[in-house]
C-alpha positions in Angstrom: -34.9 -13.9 16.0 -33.9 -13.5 19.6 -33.1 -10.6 21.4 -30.8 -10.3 24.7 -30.6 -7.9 27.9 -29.8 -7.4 31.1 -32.2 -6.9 33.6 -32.0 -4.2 36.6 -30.1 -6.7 38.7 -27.9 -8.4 36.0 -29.2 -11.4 35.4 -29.6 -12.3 31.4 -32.6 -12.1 29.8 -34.7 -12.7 26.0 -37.5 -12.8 24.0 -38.6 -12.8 20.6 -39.0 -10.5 17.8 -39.5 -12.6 14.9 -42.9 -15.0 15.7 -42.9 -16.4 12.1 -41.7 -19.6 13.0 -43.1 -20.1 16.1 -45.9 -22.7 15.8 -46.9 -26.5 15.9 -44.5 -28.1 13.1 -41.2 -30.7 13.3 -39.4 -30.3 16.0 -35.9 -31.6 14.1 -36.8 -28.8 11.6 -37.3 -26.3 13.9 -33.9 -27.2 15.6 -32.2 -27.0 12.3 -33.7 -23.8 11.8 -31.8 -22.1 15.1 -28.7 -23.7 14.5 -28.5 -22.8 10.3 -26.4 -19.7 10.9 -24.8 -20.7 14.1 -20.9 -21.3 13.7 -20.5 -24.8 12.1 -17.6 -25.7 14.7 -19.8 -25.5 17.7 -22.8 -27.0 15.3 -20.5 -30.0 15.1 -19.0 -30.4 18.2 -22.0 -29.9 20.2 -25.2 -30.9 18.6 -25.8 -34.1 20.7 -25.3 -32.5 23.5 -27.7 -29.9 22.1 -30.1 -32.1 20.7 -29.9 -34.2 24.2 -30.3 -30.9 26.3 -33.5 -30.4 23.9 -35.5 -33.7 24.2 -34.6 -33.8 28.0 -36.2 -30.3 28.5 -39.2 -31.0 26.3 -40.3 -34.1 27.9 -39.6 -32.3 31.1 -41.7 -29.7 30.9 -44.8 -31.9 29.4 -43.5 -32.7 25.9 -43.5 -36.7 24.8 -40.1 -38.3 25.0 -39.0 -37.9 21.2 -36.3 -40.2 19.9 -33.2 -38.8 19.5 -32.2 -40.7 16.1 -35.3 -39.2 14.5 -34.9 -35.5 15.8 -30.9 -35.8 14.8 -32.4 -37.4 11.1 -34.6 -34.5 10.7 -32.7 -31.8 11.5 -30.1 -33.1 8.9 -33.2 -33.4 6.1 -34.0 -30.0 6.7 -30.3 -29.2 6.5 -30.4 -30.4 3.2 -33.6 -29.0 2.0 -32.3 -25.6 3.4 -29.2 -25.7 1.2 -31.1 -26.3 -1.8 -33.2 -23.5 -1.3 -30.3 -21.3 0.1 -28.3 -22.2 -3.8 -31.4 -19.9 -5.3 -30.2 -17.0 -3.5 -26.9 -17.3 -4.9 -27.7 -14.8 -7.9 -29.0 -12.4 -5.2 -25.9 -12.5 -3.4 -24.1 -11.5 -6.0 -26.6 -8.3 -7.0 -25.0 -7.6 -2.9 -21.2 -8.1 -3.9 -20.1 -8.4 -7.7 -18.5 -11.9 -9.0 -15.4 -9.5 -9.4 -15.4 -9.1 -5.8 -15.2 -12.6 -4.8 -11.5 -13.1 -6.5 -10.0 -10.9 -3.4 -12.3 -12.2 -0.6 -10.3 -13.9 1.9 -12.3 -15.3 5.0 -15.8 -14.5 6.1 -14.6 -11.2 8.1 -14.1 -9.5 5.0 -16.4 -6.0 5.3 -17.7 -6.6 1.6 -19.8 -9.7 3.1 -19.5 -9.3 6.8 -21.5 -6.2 7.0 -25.0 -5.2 6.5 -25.4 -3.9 3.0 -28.5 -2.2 2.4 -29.4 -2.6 6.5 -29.7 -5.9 5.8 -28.0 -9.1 6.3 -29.2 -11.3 3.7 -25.8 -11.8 2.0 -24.1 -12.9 5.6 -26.5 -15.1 6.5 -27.1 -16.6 2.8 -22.9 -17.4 3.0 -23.3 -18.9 6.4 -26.5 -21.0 6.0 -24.3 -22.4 2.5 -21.5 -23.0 4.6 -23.3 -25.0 7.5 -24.9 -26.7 4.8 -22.1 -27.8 2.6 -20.2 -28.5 5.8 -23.0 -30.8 7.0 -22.6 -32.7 3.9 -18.7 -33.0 3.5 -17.8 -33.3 7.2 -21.0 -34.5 9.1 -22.0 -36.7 6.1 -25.7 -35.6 5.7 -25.4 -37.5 2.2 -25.3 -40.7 4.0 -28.1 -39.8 6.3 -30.1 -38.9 3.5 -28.7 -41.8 1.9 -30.0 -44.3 5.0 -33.2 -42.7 4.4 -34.0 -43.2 0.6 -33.1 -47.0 1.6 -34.6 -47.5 4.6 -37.8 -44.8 4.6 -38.4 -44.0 1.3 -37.9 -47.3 -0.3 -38.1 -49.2 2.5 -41.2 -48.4 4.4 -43.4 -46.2 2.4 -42.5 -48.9 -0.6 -41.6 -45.6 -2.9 -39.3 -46.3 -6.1 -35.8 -44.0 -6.2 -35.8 -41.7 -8.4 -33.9 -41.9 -11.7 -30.7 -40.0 -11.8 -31.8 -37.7 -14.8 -34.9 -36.6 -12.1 -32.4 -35.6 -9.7 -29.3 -34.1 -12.0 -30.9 -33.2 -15.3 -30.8 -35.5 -18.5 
């Protein structure tokens, strides 16, 4: 969680509240984890450029020169791990608006899911980490990513069997 001012001269500042995720871990992940309840269009339209800005300033100031193909493969995994973990807050969203609501909700400006209920903004961020994430699999095709990887990692290098259907879906 950033926070944003101005300083006595105007020029923008930030910092940090929230350290919790601050720490030595995958950088693709971390990535993800900024851009998870960002607006999917500029997510979509700009994450190269994002990721490109990233990896440029990172080597710059001392950082190894990562490969972009695994960054951009990572941050999709951890999209996709993110959604599944985001569909378990589902039943919680709904303790924050009733199913019964839903039927009249129109767009994500409604004030029934727009606004902090209880102070917080669980709800709004659970709906737009779901979004991003279903949007990263219908219009970004994470599917195939993680697709490319079951072949080419999972199978491939670390010589791993795919898992049975009834694993993944149920019997």
């Amino acid at each position: 969680n950033a926070y944003f001012w101005r300083d006595e001269v105007g020029r923008l500042d930030c910092g940090v509240i929230d350290w919790g995720g601050f720490g030595v871990s995958n950088l693709g992940h971390k990535i993800y984890w900024l851009l998870n309840c960002a607006d999917f269009e500029h997510v979509a339209e700009n994450l190269d450029v994002y990721l490109d800005a990233f990896i440029a300033s990172y080597h710059e100031y001392g950082g190894p020169l990562v490969d972009k193909k695994i960054v951009r493969l990572h941050v999709f995994l951890t999209c996709i791990a993110n959604l599944s973990q985001m569909i378990g807050a589902i039943p919680n969203g709904f303790s924050m608006c009733a199913a019964k609501e839903w039927e009249t909700i129109k767009d994500r400006s409604d004030p029934r899911i727009s606004e902090n209920i209880n102070g917080k903004s669980t709800l709004r961020s659970t709906l737009r980490q779901v979004d991003n994430g279903l949007r990263f699999l219908e219009e970004l095709q994470a599917d195939e990513v993680l697709e490319a990887w079951i072949q080419d990692t999972w199978i491939g290098e670390f010589k791993q069997e795919r898992k049975p259907e009834a694993a993944i879906f149920g019997a």
